[in-house]
PDB file of N, H, CA, C and O in Angstrom:
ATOM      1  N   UNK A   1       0.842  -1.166   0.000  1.00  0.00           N
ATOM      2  CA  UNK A   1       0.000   0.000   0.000  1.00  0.00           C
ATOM      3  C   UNK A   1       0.895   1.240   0.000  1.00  0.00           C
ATOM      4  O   UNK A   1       1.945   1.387   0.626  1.00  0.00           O
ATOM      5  N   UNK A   2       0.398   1.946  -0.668  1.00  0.00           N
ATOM      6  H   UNK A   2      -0.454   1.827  -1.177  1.00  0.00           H
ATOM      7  CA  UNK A   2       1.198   3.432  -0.787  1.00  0.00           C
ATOM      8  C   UNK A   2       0.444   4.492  -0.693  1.00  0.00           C
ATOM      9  O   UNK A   2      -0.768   4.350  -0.528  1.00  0.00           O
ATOM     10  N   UNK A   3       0.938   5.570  -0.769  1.00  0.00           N
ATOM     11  H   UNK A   3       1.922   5.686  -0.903  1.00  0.00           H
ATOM     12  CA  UNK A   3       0.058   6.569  -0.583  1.00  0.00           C
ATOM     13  C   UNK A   3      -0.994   7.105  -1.659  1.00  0.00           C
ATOM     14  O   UNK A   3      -2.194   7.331  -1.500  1.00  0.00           O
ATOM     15  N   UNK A   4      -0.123   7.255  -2.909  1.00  0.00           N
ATOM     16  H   UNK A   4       0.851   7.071  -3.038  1.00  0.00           H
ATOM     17  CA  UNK A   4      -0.926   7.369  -3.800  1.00  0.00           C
ATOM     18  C   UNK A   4      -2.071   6.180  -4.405  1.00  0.00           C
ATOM     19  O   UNK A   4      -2.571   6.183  -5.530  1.00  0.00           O
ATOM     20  N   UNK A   5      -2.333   5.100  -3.211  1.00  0.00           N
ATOM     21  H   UNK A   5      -1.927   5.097  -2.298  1.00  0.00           H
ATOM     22  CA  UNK A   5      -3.319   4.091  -3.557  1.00  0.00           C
ATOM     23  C   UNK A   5      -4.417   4.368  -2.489  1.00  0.00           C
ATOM     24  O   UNK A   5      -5.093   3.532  -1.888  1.00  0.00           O
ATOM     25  N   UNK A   6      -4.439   5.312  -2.415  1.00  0.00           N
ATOM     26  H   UNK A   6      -3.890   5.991  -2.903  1.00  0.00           H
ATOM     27  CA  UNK A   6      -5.648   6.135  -0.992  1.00  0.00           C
ATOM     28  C   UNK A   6      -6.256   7.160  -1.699  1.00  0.00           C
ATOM     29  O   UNK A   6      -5.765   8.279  -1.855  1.00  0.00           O
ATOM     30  N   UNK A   7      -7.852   6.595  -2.337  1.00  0.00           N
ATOM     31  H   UNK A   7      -8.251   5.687  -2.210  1.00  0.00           H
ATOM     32  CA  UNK A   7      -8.289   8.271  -3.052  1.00  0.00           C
ATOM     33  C   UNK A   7      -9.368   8.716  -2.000  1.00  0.00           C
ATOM     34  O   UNK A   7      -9.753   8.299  -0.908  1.00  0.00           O
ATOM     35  N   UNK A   8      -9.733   9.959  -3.003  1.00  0.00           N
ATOM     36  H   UNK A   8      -9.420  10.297  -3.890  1.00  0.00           H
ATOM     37  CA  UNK A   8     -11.130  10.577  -2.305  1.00  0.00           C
ATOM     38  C   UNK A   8     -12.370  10.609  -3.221  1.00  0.00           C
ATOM     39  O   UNK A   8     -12.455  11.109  -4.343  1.00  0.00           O
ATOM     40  N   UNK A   9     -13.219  10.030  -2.574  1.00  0.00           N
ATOM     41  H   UNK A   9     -13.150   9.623  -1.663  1.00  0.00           H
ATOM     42  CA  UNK A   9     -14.447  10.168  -3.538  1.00  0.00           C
ATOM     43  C   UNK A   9     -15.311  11.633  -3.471  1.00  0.00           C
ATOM     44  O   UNK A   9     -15.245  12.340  -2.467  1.00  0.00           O
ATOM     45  N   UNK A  10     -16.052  11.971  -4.547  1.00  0.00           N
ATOM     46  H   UNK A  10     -16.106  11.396  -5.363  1.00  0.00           H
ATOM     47  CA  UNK A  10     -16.088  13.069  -4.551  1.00  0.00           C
ATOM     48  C   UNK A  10     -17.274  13.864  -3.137  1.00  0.00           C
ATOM     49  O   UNK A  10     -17.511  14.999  -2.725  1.00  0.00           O
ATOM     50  N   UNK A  11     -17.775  12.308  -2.789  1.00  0.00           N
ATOM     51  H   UNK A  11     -17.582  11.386  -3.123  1.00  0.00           H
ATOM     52  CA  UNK A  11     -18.197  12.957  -1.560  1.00  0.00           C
ATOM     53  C   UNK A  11     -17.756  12.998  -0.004  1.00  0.00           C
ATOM     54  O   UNK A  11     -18.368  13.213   1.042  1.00  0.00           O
ATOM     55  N   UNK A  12     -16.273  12.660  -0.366  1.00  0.00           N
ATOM     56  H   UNK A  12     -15.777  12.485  -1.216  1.00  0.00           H
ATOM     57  CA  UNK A  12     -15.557  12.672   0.880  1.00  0.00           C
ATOM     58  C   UNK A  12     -15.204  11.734   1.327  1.00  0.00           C
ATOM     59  O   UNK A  12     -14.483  11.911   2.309  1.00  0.00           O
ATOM     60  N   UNK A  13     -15.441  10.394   0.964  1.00  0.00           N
ATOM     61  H   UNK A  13     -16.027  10.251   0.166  1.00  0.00           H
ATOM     62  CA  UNK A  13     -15.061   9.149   1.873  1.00  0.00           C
ATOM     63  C   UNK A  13     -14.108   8.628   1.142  1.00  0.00           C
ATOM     64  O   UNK A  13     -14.254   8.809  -0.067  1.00  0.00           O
ATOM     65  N   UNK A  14     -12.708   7.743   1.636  1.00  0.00           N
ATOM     66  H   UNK A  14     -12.589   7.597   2.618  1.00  0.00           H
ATOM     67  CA  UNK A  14     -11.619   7.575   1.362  1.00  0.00           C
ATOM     68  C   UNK A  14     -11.766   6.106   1.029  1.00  0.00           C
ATOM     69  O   UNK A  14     -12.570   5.478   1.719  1.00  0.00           O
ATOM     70  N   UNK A  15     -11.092   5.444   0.045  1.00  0.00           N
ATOM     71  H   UNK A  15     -10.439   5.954  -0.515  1.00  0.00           H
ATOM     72  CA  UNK A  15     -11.508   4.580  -0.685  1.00  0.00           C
ATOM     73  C   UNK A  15      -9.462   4.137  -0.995  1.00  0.00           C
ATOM     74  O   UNK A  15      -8.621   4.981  -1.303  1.00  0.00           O
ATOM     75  N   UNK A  16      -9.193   2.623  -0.781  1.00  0.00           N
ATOM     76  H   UNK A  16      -9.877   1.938  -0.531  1.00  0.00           H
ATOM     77  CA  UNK A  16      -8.282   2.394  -0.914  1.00  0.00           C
ATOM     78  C   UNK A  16      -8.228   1.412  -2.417  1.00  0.00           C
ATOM     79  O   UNK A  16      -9.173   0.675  -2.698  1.00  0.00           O
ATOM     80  N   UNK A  17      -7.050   1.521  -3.268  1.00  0.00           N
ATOM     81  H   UNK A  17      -6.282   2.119  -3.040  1.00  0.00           H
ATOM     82  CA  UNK A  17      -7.094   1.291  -4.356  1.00  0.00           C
ATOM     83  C   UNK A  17      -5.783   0.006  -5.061  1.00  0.00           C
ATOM     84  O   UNK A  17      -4.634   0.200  -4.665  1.00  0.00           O
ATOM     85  N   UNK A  18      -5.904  -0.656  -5.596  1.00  0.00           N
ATOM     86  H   UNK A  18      -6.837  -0.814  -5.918  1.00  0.00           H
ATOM     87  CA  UNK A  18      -4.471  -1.213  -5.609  1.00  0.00           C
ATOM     88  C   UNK A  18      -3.989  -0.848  -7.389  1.00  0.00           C
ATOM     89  O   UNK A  18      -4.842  -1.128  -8.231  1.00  0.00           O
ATOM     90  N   UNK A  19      -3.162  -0.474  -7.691  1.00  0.00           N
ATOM     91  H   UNK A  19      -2.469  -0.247  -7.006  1.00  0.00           H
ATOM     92  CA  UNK A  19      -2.824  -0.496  -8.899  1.00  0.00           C
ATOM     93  C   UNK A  19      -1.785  -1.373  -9.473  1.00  0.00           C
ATOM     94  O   UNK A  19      -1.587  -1.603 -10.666  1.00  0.00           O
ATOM     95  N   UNK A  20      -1.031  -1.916  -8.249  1.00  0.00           N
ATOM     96  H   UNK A  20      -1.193  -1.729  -7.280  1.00  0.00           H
ATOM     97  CA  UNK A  20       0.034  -2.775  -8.687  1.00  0.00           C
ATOM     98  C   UNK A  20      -0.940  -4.063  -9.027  1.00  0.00           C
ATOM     99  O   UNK A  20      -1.974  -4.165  -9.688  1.00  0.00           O
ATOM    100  N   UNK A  21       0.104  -5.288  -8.046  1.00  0.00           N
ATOM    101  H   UNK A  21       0.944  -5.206  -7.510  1.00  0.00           H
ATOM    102  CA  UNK A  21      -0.097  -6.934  -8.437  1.00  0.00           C
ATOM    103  C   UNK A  21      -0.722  -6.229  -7.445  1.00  0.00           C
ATOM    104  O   UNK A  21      -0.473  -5.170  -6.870  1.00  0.00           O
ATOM    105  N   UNK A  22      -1.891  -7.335  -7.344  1.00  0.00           N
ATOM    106  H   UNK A  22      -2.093  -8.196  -7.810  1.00  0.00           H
ATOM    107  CA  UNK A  22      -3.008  -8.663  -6.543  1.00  0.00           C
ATOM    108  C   UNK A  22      -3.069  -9.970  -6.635  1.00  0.00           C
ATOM    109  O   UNK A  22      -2.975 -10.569  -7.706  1.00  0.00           O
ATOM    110  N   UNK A  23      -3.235 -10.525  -5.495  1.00  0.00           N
ATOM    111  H   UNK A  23      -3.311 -10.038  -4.625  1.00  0.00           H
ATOM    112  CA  UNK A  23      -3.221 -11.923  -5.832  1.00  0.00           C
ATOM    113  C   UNK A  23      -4.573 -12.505  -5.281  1.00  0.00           C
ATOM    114  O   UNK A  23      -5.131 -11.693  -4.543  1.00  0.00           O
ATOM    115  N   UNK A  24      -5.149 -13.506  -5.411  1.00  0.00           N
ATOM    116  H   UNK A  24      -4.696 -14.166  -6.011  1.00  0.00           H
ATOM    117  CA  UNK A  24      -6.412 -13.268  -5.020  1.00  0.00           C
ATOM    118  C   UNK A  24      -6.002 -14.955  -3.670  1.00  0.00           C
ATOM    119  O   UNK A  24      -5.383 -15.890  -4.178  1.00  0.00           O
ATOM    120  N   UNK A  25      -6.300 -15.045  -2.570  1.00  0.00           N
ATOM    121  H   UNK A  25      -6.803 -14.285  -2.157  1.00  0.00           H
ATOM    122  CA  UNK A  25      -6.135 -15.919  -1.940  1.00  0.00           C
ATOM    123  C   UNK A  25      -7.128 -16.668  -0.885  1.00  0.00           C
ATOM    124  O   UNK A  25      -7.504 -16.152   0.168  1.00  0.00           O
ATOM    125  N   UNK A  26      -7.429 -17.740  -1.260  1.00  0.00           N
ATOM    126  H   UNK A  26      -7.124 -18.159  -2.115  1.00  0.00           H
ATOM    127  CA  UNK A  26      -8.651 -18.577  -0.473  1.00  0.00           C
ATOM    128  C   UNK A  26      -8.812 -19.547   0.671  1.00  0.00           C
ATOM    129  O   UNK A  26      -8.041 -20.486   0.867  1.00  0.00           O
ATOM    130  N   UNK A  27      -9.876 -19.257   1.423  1.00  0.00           N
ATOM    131  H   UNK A  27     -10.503 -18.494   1.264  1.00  0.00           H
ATOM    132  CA  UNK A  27      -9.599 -20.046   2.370  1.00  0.00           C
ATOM    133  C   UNK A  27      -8.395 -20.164   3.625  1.00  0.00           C
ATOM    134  O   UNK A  27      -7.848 -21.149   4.120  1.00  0.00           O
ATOM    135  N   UNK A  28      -8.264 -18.788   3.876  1.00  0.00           N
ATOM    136  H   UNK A  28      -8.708 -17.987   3.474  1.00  0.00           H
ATOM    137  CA  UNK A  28      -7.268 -18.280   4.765  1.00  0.00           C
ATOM    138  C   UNK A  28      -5.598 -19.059   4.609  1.00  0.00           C
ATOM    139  O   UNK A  28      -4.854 -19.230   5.575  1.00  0.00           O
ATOM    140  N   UNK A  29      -5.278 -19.437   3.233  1.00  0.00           N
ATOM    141  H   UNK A  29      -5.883 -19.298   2.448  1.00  0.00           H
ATOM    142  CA  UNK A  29      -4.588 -20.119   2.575  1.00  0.00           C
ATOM    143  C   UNK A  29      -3.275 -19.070   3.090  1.00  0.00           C
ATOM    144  O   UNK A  29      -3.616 -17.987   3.566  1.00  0.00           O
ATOM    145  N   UNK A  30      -2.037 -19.331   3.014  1.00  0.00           N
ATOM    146  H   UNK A  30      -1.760 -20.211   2.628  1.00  0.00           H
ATOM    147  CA  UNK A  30      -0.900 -18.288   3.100  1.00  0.00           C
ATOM    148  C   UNK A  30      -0.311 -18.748   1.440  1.00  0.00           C
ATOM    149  O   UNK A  30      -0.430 -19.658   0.619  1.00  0.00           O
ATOM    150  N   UNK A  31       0.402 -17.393   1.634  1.00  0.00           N
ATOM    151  H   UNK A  31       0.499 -16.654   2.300  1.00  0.00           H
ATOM    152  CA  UNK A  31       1.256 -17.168   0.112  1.00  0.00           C
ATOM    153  C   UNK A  31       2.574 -16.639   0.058  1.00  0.00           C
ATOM    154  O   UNK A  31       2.822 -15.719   0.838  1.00  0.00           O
ATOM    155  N   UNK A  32       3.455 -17.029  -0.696  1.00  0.00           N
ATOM    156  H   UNK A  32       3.254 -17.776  -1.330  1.00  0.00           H
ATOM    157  CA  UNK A  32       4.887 -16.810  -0.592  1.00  0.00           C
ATOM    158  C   UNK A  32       5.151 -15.801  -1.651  1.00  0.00           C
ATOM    159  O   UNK A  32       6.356 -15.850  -1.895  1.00  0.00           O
ATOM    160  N   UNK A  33       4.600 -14.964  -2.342  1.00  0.00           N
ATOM    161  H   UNK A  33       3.621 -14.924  -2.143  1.00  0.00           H
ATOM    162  CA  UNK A  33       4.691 -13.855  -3.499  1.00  0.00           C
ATOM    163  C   UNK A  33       5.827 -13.131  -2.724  1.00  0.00           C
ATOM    164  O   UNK A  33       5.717 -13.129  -1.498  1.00  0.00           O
ATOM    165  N   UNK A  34       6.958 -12.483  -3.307  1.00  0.00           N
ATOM    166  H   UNK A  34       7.047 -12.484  -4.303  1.00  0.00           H
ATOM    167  CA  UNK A  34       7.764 -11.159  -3.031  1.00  0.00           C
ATOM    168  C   UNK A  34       7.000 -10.271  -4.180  1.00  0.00           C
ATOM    169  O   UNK A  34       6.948 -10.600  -5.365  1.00  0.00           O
ATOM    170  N   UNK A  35       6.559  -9.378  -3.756  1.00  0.00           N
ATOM    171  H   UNK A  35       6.601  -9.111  -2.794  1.00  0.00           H
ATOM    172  CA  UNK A  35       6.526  -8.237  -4.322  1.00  0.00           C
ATOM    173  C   UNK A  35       6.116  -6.921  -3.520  1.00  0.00           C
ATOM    174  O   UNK A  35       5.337  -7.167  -2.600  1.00  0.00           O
ATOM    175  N   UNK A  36       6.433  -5.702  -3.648  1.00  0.00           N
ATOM    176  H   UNK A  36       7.067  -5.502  -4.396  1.00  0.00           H
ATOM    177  CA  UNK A  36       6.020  -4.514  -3.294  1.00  0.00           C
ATOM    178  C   UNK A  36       7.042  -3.480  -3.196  1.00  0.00           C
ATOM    179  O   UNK A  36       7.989  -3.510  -3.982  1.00  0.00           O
ATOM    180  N   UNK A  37       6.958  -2.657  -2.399  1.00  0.00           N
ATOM    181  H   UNK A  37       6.189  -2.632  -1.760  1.00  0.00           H
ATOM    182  CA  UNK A  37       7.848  -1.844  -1.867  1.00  0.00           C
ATOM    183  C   UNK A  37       8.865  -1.958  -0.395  1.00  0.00           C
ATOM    184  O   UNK A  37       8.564  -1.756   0.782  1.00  0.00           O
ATOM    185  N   UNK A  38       9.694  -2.219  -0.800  1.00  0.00           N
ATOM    186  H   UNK A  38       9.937  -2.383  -1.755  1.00  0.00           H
ATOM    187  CA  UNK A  38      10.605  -2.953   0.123  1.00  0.00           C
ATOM    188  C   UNK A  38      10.426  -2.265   1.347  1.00  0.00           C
ATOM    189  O   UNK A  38      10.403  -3.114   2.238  1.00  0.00           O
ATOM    190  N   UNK A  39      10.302  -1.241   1.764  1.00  0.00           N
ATOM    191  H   UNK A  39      10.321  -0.551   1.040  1.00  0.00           H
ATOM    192  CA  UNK A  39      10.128  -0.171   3.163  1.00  0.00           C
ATOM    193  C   UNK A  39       8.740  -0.184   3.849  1.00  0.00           C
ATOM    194  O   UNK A  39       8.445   0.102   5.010  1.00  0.00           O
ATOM    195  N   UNK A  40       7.878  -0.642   2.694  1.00  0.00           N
ATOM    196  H   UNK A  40       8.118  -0.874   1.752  1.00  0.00           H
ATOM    197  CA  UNK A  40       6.512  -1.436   2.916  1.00  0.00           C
ATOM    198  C   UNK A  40       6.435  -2.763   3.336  1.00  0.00           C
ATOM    199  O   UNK A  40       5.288  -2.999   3.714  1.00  0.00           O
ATOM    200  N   UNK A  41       7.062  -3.585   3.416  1.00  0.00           N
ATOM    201  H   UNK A  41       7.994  -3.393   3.110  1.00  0.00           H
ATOM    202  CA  UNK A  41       7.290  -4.766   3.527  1.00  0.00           C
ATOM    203  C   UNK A  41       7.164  -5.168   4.652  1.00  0.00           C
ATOM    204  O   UNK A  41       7.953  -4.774   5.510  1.00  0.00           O
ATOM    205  N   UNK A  42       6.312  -5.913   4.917  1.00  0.00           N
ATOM    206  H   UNK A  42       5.671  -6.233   4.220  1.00  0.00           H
ATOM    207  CA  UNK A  42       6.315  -6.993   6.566  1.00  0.00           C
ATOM    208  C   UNK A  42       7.231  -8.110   6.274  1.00  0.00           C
ATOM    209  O   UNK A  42       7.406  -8.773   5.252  1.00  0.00           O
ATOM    210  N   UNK A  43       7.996  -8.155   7.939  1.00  0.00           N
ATOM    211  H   UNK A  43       7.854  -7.617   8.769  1.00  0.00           H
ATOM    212  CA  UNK A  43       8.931  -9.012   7.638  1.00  0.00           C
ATOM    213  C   UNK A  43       8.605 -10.498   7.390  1.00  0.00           C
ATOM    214  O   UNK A  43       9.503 -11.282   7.081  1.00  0.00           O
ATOM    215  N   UNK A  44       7.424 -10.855   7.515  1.00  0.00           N
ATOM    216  H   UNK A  44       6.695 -10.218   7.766  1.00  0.00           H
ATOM    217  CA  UNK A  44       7.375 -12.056   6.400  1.00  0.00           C
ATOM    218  C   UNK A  44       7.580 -11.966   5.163  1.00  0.00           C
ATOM    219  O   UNK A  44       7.839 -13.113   4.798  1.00  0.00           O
ATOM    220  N   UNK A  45       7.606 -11.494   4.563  1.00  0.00           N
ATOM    221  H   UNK A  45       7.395 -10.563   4.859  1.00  0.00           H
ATOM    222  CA  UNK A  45       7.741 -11.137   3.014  1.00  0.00           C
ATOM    223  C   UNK A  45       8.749 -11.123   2.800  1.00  0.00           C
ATOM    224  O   UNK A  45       9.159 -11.918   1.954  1.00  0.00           O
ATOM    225  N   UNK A  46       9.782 -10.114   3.526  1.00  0.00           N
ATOM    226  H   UNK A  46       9.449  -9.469   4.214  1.00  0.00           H
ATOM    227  CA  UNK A  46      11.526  -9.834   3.492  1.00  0.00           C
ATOM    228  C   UNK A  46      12.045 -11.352   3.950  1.00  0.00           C
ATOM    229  O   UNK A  46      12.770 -11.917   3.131  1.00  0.00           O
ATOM    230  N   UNK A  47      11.824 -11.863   4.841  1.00  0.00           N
ATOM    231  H   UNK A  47      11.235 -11.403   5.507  1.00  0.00           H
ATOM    232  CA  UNK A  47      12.260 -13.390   5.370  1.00  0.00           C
ATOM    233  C   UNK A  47      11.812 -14.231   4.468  1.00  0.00           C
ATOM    234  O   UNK A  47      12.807 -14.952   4.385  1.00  0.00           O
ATOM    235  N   UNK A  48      11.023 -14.695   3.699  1.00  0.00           N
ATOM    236  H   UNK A  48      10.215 -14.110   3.766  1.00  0.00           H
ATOM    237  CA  UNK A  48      10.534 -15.213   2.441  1.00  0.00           C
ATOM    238  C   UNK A  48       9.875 -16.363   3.421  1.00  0.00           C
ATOM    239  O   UNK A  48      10.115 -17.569   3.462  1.00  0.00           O
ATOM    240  N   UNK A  49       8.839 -15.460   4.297  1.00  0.00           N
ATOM    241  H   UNK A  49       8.644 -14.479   4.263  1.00  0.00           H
ATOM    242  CA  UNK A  49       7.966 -16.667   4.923  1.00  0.00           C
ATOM    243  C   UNK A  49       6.881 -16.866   4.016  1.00  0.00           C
ATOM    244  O   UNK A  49       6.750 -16.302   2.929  1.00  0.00           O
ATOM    245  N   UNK A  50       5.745 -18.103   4.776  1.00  0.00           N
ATOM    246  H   UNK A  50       5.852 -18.561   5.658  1.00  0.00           H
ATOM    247  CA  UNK A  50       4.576 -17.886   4.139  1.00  0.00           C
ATOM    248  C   UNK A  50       4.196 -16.678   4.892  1.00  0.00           C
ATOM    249  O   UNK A  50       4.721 -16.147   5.870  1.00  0.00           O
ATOM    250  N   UNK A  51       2.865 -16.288   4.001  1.00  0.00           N
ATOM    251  H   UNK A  51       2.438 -16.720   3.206  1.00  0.00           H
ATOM    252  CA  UNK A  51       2.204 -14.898   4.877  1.00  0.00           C
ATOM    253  C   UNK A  51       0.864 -14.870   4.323  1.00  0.00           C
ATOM    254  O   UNK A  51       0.525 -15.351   3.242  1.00  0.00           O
ATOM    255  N   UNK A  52       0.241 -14.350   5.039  1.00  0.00           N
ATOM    256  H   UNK A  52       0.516 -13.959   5.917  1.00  0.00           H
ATOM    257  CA  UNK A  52      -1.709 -13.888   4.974  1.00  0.00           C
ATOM    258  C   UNK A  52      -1.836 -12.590   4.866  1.00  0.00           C
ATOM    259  O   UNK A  52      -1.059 -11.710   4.497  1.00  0.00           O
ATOM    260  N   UNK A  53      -3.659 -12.586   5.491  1.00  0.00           N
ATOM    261  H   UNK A  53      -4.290 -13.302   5.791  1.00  0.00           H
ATOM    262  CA  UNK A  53      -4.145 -10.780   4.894  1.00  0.00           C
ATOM    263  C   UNK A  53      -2.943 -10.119   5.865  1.00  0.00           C
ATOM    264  O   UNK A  53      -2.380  -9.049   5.632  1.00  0.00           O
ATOM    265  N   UNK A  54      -2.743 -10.787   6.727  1.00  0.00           N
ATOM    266  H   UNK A  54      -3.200 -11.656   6.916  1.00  0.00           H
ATOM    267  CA  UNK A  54      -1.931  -9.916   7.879  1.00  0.00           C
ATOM    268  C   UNK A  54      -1.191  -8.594   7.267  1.00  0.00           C
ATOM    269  O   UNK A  54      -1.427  -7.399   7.442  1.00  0.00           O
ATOM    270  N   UNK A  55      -0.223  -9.252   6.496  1.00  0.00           N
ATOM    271  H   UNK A  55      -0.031 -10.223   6.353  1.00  0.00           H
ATOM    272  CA  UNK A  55       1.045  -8.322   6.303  1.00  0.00           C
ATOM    273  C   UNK A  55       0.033  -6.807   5.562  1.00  0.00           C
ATOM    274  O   UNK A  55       0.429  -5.682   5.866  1.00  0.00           O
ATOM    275  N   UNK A  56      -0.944  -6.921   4.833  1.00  0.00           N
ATOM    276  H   UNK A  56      -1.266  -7.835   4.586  1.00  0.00           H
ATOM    277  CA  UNK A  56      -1.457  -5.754   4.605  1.00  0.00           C
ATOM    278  C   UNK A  56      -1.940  -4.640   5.435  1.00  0.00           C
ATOM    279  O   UNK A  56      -1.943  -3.487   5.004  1.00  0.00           O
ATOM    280  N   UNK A  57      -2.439  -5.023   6.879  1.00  0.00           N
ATOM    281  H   UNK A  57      -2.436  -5.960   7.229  1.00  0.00           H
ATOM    282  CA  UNK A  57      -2.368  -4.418   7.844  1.00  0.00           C
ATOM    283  C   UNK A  57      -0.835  -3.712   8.241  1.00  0.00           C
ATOM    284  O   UNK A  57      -0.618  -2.537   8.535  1.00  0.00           O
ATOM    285  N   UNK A  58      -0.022  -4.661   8.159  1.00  0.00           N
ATOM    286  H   UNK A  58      -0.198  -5.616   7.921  1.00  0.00           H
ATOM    287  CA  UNK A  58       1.553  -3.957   8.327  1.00  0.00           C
ATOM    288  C   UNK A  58       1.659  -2.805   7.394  1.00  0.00           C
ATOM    289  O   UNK A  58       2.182  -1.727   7.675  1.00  0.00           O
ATOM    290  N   UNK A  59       0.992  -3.204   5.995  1.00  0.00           N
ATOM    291  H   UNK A  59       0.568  -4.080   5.767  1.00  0.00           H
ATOM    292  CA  UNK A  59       1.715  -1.951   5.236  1.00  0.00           C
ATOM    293  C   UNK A  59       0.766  -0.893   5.260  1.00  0.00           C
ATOM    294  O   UNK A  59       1.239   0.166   4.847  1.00  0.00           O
ATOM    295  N   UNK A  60      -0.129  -0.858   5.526  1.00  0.00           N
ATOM    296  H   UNK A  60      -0.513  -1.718   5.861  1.00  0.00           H
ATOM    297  CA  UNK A  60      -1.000  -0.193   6.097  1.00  0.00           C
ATOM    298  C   UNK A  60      -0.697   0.838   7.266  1.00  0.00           C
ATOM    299  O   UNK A  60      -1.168   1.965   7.418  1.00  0.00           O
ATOM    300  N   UNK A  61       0.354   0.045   8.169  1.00  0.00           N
ATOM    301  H   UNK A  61       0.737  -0.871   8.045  1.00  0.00           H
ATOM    302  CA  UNK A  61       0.230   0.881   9.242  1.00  0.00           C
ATOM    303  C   UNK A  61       1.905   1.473   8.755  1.00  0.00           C
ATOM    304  O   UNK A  61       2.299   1.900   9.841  1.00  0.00           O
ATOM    305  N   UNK A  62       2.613   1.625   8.141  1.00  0.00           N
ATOM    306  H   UNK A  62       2.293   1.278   7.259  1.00  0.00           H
ATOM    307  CA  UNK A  62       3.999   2.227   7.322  1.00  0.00           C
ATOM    308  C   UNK A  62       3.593   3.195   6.686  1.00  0.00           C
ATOM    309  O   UNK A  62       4.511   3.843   6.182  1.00  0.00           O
ATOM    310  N   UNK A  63       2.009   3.792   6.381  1.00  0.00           N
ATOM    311  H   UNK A  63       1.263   3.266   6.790  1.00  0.00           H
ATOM    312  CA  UNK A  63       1.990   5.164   5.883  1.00  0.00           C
ATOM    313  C   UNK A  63       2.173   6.177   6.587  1.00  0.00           C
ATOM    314  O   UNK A  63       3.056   7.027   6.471  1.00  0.00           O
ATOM    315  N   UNK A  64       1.323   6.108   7.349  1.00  0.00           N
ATOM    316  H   UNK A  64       0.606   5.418   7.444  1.00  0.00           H
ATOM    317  CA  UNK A  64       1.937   7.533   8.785  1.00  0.00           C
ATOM    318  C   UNK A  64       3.380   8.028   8.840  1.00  0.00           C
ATOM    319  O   UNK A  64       3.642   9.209   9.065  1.00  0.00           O
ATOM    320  N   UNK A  65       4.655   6.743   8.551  1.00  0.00           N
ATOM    321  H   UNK A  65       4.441   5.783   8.368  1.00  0.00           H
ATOM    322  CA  UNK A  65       5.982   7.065   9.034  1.00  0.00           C
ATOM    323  C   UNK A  65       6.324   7.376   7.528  1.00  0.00           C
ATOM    324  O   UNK A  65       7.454   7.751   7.217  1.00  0.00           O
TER     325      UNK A  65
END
């Protein structure tokens, strides 16, 4: 997640967007994909663990800083 993947709709409510990869994943399944922005990155991803929705919450919370 990045910043410029956070819009505004025109009546004010904030709407998150992905423009890169997606992967679509089922059944609370984990996935080993590397991709993103490395400073974005939960360290499962950098460690080349498996990983879930989790790590999106991580990059999620790397916009503020």
């Amino acid at each position: 997640m990045k910043t410029k993947n956070i819009l505004m709709g025109e009546d004010g409510y904030v709407f998150l967007a992905d423009f890169g990869l997606a992967k679509f994943v089922r059944n609370n399944k984990k996935t080993e994909s590397m991709c993103g922005t490395p400073y974005m990155m939960a360290p499962e991803i950098i460690n080349n663990q498996t990983y879930s929705f989790e790590v999106d919450w991580w990059a999620l919370g790397t916009l503020p800083f």
